[in-house]
N, C-alpha and C positions, 0 to 999 in steps of 0.2 A: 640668905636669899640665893637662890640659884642663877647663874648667867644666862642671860639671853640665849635658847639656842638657833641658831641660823644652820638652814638646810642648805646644803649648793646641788646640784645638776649643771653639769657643766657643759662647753660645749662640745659637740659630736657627740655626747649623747642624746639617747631619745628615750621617752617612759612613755610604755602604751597603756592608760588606766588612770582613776581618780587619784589625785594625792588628799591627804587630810595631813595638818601638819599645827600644832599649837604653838608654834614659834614662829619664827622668820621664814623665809625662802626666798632663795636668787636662783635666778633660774636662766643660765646663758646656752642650755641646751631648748632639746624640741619637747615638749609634754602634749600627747594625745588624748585629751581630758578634764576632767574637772580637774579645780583644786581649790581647797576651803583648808584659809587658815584664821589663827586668832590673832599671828602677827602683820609683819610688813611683809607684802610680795614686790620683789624688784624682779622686773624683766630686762635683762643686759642686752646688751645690739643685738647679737646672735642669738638672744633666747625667740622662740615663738613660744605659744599654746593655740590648740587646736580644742577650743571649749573654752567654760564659762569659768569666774574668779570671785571669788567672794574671801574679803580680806577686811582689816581693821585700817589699812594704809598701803598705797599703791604707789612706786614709782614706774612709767613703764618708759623703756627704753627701746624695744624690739618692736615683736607685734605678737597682735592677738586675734585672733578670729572668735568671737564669741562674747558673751553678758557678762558685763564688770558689777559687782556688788561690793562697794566702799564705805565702811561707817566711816570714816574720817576724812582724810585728805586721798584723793587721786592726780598725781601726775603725770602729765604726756611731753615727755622733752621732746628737743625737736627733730632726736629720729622715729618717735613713735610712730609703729601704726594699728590703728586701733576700726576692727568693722566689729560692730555689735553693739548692742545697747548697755547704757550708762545708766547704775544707779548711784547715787553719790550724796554725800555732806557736804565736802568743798572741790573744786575743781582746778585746777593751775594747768593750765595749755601751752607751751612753749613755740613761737612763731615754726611754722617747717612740720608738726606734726600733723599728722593725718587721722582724721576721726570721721567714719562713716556710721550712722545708728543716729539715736533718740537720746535724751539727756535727760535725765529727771532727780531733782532734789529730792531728798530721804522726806526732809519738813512738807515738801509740796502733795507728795503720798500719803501722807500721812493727816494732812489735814482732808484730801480727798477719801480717804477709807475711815475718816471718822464723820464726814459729812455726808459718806455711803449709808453706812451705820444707823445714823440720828435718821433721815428720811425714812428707810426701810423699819426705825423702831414706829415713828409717826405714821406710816400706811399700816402696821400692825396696828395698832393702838385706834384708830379710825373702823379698822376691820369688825 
């Protein structure tokens, strides 16, 4: 079995552009962009993003300007700051962090886009 691998971006740097990345990523610099990974994303004090995150598990530590997409656990310690909307499975918010945006459970969507679903099959089905 192969080791975890973990991405770093450090700080003073900056990436202008999407990352895609199947492993980990910390990210104590600035990223101008998407980024989609399969592993954990930690953002460090100094990291920002500038765009949206879709990850398996989130610690954020910095900030983010943009849509979080979390199948697992998303964390906001207490220097995070976070403007954009929440997609999530579990949530953990640490007193002191800052969350501006909409919150919604993966379960709560998912029962809504299957109760979209069943209606629009029954006004077919009525048609």
């Amino acid at each position: 079995m192969e080791p975890a691998q973990i991405n770093t971006i450090t700080h003073g740097s900056t990436i202008k552009g999407n990352v895609v990345a199947s492993g980990d990523f910390r990210l104590d610099g600035v990223l101008q962009g998407n980024i989609q990974l399969n592993g954990k994303l930690v953002i460090g004090e100094t990291g920002i993003i500038h765009g949206n995150a879709v990850c398996q598990n989130a610690n954020i530590i910095g900030t983010i300007e943009g849509n979080i997409s979390v199948k697992e656990l998303l964390s906001l310690h207490s220097t995070a700051r976070v403007k954009g909307d929440l997609l999530i499975n579990k949530l953990s918010i640490e007193p002191g962090a800052v969350f501006s945006g909409t919150c919604k459970m993966l379960d709560e969507v998912r029962r809504e886009n299957e109760a979209q679903a069943q209606a629009q099959a029954e006004s077919e089905h009525k048609a």
